[in-house]
C-alpha positions in Angstrom: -23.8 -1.6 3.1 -24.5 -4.3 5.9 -21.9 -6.9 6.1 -23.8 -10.4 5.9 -21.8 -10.6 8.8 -23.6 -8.7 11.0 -26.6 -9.9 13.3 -30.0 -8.4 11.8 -30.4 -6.5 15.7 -27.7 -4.8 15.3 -28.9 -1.0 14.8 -30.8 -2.0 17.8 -27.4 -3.1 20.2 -25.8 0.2 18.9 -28.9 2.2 20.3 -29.2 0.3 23.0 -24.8 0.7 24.2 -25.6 4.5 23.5 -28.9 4.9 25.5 -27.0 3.2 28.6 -23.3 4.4 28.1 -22.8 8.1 28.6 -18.8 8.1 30.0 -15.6 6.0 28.4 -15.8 5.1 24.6 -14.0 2.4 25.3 -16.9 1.0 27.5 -19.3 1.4 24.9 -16.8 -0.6 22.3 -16.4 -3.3 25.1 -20.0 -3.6 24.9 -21.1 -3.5 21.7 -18.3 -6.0 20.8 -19.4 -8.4 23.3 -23.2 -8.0 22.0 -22.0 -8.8 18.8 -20.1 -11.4 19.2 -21.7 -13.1 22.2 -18.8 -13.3 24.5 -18.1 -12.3 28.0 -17.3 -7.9 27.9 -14.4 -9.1 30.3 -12.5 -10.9 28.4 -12.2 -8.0 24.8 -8.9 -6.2 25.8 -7.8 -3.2 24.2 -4.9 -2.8 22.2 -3.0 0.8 21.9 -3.4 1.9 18.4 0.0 3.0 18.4 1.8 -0.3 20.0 0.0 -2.4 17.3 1.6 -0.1 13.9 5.3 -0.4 16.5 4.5 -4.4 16.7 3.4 -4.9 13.4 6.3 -2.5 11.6 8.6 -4.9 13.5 7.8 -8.2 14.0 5.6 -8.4 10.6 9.1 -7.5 9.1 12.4 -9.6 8.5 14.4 -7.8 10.5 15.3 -8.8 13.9 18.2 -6.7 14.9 18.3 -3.6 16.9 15.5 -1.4 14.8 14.1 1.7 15.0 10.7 2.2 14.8 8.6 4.5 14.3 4.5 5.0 13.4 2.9 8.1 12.1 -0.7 8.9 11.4 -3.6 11.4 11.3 -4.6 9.8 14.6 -4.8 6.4 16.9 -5.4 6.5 20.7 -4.6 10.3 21.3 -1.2 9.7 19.5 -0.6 10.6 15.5 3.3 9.7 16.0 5.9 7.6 18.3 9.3 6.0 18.4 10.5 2.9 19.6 13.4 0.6 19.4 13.4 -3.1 18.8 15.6 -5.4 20.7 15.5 -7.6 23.4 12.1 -6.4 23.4 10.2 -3.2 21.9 10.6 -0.2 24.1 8.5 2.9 23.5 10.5 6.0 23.8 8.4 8.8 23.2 4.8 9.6 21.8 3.7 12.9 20.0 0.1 14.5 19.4 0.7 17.4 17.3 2.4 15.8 14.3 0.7 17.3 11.5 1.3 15.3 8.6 -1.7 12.4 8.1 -4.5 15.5 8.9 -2.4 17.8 6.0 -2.4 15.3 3.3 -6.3 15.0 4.2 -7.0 18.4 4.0 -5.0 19.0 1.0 -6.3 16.1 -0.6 -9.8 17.7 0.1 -8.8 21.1 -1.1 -7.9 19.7 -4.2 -11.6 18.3 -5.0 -10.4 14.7 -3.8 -11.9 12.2 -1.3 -10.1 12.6 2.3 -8.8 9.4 3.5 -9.3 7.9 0.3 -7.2 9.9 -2.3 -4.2 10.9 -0.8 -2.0 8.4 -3.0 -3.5 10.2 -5.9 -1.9 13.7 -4.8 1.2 11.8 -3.9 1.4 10.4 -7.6 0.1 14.3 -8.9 3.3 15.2 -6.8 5.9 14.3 -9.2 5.2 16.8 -11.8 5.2 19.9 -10.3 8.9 20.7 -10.4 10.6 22.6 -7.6 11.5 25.9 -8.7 8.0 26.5 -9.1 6.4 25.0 -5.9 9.0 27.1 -3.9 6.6 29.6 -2.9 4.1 27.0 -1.7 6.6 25.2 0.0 7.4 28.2 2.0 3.8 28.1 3.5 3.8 25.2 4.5 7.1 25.2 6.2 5.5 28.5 8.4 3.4 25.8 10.2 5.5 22.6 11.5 9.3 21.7 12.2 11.6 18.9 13.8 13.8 20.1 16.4 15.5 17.1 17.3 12.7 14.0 18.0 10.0 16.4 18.7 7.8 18.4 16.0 7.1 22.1 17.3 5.4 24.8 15.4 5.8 28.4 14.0 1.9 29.3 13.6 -0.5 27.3 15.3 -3.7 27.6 13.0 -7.2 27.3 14.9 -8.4 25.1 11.6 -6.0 23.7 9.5 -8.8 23.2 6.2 -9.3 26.8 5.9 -6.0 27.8 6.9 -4.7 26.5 4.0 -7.6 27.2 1.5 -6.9 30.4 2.7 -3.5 30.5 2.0 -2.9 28.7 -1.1 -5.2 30.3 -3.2 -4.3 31.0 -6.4 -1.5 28.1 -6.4 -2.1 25.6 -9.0 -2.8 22.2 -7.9 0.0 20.5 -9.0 2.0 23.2 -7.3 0.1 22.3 -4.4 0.7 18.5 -4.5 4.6 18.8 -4.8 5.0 21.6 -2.0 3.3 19.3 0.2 5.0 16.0 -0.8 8.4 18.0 -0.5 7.1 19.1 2.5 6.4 15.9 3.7 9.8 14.3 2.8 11.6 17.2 4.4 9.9 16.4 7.6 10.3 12.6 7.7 13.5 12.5 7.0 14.9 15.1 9.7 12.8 13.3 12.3 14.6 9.9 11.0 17.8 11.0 10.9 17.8 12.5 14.3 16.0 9.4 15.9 18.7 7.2 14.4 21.3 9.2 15.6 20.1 9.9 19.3 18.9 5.7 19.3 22.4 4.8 17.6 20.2 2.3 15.2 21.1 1.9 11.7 18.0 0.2 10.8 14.3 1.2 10.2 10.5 -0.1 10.3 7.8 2.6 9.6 3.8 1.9 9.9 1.0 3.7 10.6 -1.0 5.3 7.6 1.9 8.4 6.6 4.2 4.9 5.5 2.0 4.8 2.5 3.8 7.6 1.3 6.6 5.8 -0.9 8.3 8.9 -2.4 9.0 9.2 1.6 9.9 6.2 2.2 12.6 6.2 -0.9 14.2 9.9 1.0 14.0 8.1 4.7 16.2 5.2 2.5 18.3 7.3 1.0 20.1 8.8 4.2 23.8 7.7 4.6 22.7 6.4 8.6 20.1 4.0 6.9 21.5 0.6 6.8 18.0 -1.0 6.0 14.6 -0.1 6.2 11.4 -2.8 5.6 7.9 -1.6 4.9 5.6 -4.2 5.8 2.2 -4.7 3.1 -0.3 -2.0 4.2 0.9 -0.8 7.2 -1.6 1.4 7.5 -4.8 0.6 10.0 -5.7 -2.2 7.7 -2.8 -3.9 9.6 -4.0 -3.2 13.0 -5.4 -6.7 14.2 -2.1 -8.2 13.1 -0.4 -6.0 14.8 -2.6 -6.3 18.2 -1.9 -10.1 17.9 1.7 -9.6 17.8 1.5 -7.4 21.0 -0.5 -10.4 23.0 1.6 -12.7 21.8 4.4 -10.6 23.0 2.7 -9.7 26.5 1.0 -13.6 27.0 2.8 -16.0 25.3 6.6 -14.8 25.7 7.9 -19.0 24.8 6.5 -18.3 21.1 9.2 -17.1 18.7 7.1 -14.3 16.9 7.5 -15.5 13.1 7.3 -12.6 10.2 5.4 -12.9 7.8 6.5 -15.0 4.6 4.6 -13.6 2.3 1.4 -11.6 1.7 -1.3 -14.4 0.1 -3.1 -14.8 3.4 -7.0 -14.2 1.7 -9.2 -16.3 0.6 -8.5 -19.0 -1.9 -10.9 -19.3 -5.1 -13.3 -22.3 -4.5 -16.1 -21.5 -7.3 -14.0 -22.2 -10.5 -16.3 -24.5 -12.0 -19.7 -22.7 -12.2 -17.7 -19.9 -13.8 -16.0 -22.1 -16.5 -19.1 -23.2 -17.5 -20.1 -20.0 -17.8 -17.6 -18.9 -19.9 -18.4 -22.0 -21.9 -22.2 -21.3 -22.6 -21.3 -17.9 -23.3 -18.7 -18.8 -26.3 -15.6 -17.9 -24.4 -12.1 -20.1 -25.7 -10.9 -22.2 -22.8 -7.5 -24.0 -22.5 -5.7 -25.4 -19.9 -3.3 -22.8 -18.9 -0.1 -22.4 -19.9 3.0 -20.4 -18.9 4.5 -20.1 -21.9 0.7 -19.2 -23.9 0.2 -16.6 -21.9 3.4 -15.0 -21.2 3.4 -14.8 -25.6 -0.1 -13.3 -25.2 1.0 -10.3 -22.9 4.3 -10.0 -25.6 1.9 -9.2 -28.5 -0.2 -6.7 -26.2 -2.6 -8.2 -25.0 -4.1 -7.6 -21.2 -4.6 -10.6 -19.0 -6.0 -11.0 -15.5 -4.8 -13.6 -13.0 -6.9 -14.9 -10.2 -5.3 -17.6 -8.9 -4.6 -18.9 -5.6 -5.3 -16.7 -2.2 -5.9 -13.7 -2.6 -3.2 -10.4 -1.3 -3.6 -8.7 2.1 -4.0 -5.4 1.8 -4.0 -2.4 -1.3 -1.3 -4.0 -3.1 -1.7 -7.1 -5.8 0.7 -9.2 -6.0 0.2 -11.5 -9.1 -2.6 -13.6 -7.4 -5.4 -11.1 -8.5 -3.2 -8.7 -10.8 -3.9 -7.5 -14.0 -0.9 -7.8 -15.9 0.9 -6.0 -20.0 4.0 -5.7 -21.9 5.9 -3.2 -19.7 7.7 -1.9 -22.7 4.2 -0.9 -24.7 3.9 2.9 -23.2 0.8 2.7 -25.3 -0.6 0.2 -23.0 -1.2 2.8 -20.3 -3.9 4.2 -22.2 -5.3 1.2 -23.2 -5.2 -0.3 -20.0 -7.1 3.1 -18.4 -9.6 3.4 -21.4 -10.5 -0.4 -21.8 -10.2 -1.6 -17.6 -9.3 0.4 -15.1 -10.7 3.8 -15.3 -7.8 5.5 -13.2 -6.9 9.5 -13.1 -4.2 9.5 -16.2 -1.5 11.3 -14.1 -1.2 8.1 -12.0 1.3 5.4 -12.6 1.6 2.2 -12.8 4.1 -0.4 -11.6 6.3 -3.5 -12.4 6.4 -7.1 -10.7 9.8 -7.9 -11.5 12.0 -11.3 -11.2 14.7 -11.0 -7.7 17.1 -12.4 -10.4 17.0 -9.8 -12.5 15.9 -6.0 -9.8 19.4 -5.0 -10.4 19.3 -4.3 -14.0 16.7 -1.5 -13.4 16.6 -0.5 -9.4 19.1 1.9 -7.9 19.8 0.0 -4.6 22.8 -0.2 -3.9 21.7 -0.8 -0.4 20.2 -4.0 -1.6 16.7 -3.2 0.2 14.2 -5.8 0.1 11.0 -4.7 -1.7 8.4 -7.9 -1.8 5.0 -6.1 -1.1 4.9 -2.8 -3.3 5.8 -0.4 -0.2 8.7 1.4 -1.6 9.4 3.6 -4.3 13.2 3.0 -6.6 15.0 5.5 -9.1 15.3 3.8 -12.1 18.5 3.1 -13.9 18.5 4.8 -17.0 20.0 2.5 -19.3 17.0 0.1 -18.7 14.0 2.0 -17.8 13.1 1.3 -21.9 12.0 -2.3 -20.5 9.6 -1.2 -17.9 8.6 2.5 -19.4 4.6 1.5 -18.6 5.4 0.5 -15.7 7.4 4.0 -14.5 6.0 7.1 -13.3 5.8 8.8 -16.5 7.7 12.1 -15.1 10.0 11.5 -12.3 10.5 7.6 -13.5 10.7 6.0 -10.6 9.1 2.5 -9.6 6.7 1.2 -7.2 8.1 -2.5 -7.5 7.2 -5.7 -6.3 10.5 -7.8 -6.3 9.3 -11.2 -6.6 11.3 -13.9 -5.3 10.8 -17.5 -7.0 9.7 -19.6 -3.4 7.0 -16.4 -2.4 5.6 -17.3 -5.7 6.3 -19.8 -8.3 3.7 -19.8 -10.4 3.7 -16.3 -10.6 7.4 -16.3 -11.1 7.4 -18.8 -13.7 5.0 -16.5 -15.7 7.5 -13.4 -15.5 10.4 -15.8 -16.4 8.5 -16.9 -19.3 8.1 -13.6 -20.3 11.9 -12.7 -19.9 12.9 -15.8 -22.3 10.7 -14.6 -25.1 11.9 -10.3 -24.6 14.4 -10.4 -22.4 12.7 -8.3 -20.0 12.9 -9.5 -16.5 9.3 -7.8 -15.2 5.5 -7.3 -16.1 3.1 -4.6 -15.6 1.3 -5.2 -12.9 -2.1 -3.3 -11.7 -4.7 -4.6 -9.0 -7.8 -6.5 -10.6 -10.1 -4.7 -10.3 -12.5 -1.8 -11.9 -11.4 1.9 -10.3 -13.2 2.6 -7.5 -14.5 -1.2 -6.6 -12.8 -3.8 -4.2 -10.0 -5.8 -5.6 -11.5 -9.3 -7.2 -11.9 -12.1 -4.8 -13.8 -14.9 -6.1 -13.7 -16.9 -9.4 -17.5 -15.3 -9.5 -15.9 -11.7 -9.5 -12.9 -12.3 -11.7 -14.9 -13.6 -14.4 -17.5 -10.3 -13.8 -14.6 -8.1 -14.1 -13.4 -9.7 -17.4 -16.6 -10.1 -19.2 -17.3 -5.9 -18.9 -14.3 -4.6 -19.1 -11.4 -5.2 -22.4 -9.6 -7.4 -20.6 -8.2 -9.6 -23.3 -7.9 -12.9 -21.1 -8.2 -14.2 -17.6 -6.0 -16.6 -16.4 -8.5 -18.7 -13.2 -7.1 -20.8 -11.9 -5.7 -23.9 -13.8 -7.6 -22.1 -16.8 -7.1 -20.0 -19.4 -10.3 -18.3 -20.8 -10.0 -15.5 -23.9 -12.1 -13.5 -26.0 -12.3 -13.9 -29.4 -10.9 -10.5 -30.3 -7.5 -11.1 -28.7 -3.9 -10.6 -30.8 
């Protein structure tokens, strides 16, 4: 669909750029984005794809030490991989074009009947219950194809296509076999590229972006090794983060006197201006409307029921973050059902995952490296003595956690909500799932909030200053 965005000539600019331009891409992007926008072609620079994930990993991030980073994806500039290291300034050390990684995870996630580019979290989250001794086999083929040998990735078998190479060659495997050979796989790679870039950088201290940083289960492994001080995922620091990321870098390269600030927090949408049609709405169509209340609704999501929260501006990225989250009792497993039956529509092997208070992420993360987790970018082991408070919120077979560790200034309201909730269960975090219906855009307006909750079983929506319920809640 046509952004409303977008001038009504423009099928005839992009026809136009393509009749006239037969050499450099780049000169036809120059020109189409100067049509577009109206602006002289000399003054659009380019970016490399590459520098902008480095930038972006790093200054996006709190960390301002001596850093490594590094960037991985299917593909950005002619580069699917690099490593640089933050000081003084970021220095690019080396740039590869045959890491594999991002292209596997499309390919499998096609040869398992999913979307490419889309899906690949869903065979990440399939992963977990395949268990090793039986994913061994599959393992092995994928470890014929590419290896680390010290910062560089060199290969055993060089396939002429990597989609039927591996149709081809894991036949007969099941698919969840499938899914944890290639995770493992994954892991296995990451961290010996890591490790040895730490060690030949002498850095203790990590930033990852490009699209393969989505991978949590990775990202736990990279955080696990003993040379890892701290590592800091930045929200989605896949492409979506890109034009951040190219601002950092001519901010860097232009304007050297400006301290480059990270970022406080991820609420940097749009705020909800169109309240006030949609109460009335709710009104005229015999909805219960309150002013809202902390303590109401944190009692609500006690007894079971399943509220929405649009409040606020809206998250950057693929992560919510309370301000358009739907939100349950994290100790109802039942709820996981209800919540995919009644809302959300989602594959059942996927999890969930927990907003939980900064005060109170030590009763249930293992970190004993303290790493700071604010944006959902990270996956934890789970202490056993406590998972029994968040078990909805857990992948239900390896139980680990996808949390967002919510710190009271990034958030108050939202924190006084998940506070409320502890003082009534003692229970320090909430379930907490994007608002939206599987498969459509996370919520944005008042206008889609209220669409969402009227045709899904969403018990009550919490917009703005207002609470409105259906009848039928507990």
């Amino acid at each position: 669909m046509r952004s409303k965005h977008v001038p009504g000539d423009w099928d005839k600019i992009i026809d136009t750029v393509r009749k006239n331009y037969k050499g450099d891409f780049q000169d036809v992007r120059r020109e189409i984005a100067s049509k577009h926008l109206g602006i002289d072609p000399k003054k659009i620079i380019f970016i490399n794809h590459h520098r902008a994930h480095a930038y972006y990993a790093y200054y996006a991030s709190p960390l301002r030490d001596k850093a490594l980073i590094l960037t991985a994806d299917a593909w950005g500039d002619g580069v699917n991989a690099s490593i640089n290291v933050a000081g003084d300034k970021i220095t690019n050390l080396c740039n590869f074009s045959n890491f594999i990684i991002g292209r596997l995870y499309r390919y499998i996630t096609l040869i398992l009947g999913m979307k490419p580019s889309e899906h690949e979290y869903k065979v990440m989250g399939l992963s977990a219950y395949a268990k090793s001794k039986y994913y061994q086999k599959a393992l092995d083929v994928f470890k014929k194809l590419m290896y680390v040998d010290g910062l560089e990735f060199k290969y055993r078998e060089v396939p002429s296509d990597l989609y039927f190479y591996f149709r081809n060659k894991l036949e007969g495997f099941r698919f969840d076999v499938i899914a944890g050979a290639l995770q493992q796989y994954t892991q296995d790679i990451l961290t010996d590229w890591a490790s040895n870039a730490l060690k030949i950088t002498d850095t203790r201290k990590i930033c990852f972006s490009g699209g393969v940083a989505m991978n949590i289960k990775a990202i736990m492994e990279i955080a696990k090794l003993p040379a890892v001080e701290d590592i800091f995922i930045c929200p989605s620091p896949s492409d979506d983060s890109l034009a951040m990321g190219s601002a950092y870098v001519v901010a860097d390269d232009f304007f050297k006197d400006i301290p480059l600030k990270s970022l406080d927090n991820a609420y940097l949408g749009l705020d909800i201006n169109d309240t006030e049609d949609v109460i009335k709405q709710a009104y005229s169509n015999g909805y219960k409307i309150s002013r809202y209340n902390p303590k109401e609704a944190a009692d609500m999501i006690v007894k079971g029921n399943i509220i929405a929260r649009c409040v606020g501006r809206n998250e950057f990225g693929a992560r919510a973050l309370g301000n358009r989250s739907i939100l349950a009792n994290p100790q109802k497993l039942e709820i996981v059902k209800t919540i995919n039956e009644k809302i959300k529509s989602r594959d059942f092997w996927m999890p969930f995952a927990p907003s939980i208070l900064s005060e109170k992420a030590d009763d249930y993360l293992v970190n004993p490296k303290g790493l700071k987790s604010p944006y959902m970018t990270m996956a934890f082991e789970t202490k056993p003595s406590t998972r029994g408070d968040l078990k909805a919120a857990l992948h239900q077979y390896d139980l680990t956690t996808r949390p967002q560790v919510l710190e009271r200034e990034t958030n108050p309201q939202y924190h006084e909500l998940i506070w409320e909730f502890y003082k009534l269960t003692g229970v320090g975090g909430v379930l907490n799932t994007s608002f939206n219906v599987h498969g459509e855009p996370i919520v944005q307006t008042a206008k889609d909030a209220f669409d969402v909750f009227e045709r899904t079983g969403l018990d009550a929506l919490v917009l703005g200053d207002n609470l409105i319920q259906k009848n039928e809640q507990k």
